[in-house]
C-alpha positions, 0 to 999 in steps of 0.5 A: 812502461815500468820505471826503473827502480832506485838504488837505495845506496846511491839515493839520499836519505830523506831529510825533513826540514821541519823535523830538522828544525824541531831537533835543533830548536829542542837542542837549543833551548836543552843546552843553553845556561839560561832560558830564550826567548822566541827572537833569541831563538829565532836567531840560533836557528836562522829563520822567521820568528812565525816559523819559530813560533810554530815549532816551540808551540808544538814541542810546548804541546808535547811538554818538551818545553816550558813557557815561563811567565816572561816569555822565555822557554826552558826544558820541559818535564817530558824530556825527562820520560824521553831520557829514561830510556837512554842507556837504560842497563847503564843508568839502571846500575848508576843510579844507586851509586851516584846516589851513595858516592852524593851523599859520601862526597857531599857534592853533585855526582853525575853519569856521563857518555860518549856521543861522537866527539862530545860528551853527554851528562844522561843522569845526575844525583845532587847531595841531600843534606847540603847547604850549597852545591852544584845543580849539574842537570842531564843533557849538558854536553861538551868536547870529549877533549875538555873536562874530567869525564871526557878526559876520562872516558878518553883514559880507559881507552887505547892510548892515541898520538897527540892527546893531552897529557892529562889523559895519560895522567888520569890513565896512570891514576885511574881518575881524571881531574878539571878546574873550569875547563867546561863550566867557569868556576866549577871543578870535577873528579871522574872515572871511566866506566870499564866493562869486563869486555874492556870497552868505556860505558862512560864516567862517573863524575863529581862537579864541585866548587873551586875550592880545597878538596882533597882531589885523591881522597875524591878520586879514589871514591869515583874509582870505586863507584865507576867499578860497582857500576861496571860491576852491574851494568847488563 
């Protein structure tokens, strides 16, 4: 007798445990400040150092991680291929801006986007010529709530009950700024990136030192870079 057929609506989506553990693994060693070792991240994903051992030997194969000399694991350069084509139209007219406002404002400048209730920094261009800065790399992420792009990525968009007055205030000035709300020690500027159709493409930031800066000087230069990059982006 024929077997009555699945509603694929009421079914749940096949789920992988490994692959599942894979992504959490890469997410892990993508986020952190500083390279784990294997119990570290055995510990973060809460299973057996074997098991560990097998996926980050695995994601090793693949070059989405790195073994370092001392054991410990960071990023791998294959990432770097995979995020290439991460909002591709959008990074495609970022780059030569965040390339120019690096180079105006002597200071790491960086792409940033809405995932969720999070942002992701996707692209970043640090200062040629510089004898200090920030190193901000791609893929470090935090609250949507907490820091300058977050902030204003959250400025282009409708007014909401109970956000932060820094919101209204960056959505009047057409920029928003933080000092230590995401890294201790680091400031950043940013601007939303407004398409013509009035949706937020994401930000454009700098991430700076705490020190004397002329944060409406800096302001007005995100401002112009996150228009020329709405201006392009397909």
């Amino acid at each position: 007798m024929a077997r009555p057929r699945k509603d694929p609506t009421t079914e749940p989506s096949p789920h992988s445990q490994t692959l599942d553990r894979g992504i959490r693994l890469l997410v892990a060693i993508a986020e952190a400040a500083t390279p784990l070792d294997l119990n570290q991240l055995s510990a973060r994903l809460d299973v057996h150092r074997s098991i560990t051992y097998r996926l980050v030997r695995t994601l090793e194969d693949h070059s989405l991680v790195h073994l370092l000399a001392d054991g410990r694991y960071q990023p791998g350069l294959g990432l770097a291929a995979l995020s290439a084509g991460v909002r591709r139209p959008l990074q495609s007219a970022a780059m030569p801006e965040l390339t120019r406002l690096a180079a105006a404002a002597g200071a790491t400048a960086f792409l940033a986007v809405r995932q969720a209730d999070e942002v992701v920094t996707v692209a970043s261009v640090e200062p040629p010529h510089v004898a200090a800065h920030v190193a901000y790399r791609p893929g470090i992420r935090h609250r949507v709530d907490r820091g300058a792009p977050g902030l204003a990525i959250l400025a282009g968009e409708p007014k909401r009950a109970g956000e932060r007055p820094e919101v209204g205030r960056a959505r009047r000035l057409g920029f928003a700024s933080s000092r230590g709300e995401v890294l201790p020690g680091l400031s950043s500027v940013a601007a939303p990136i407004v398409r013509g159709s009035g949706d937020v493409a994401g930000a454009v930031a700098l991430v700076f030192l705490h020190e004397s800066q002329d944060i409406d000087a800096i302001g007005a230069m995100v401002i112009q870079a996150a228009a020329n990059i709405a201006a392009a982006v397909i």
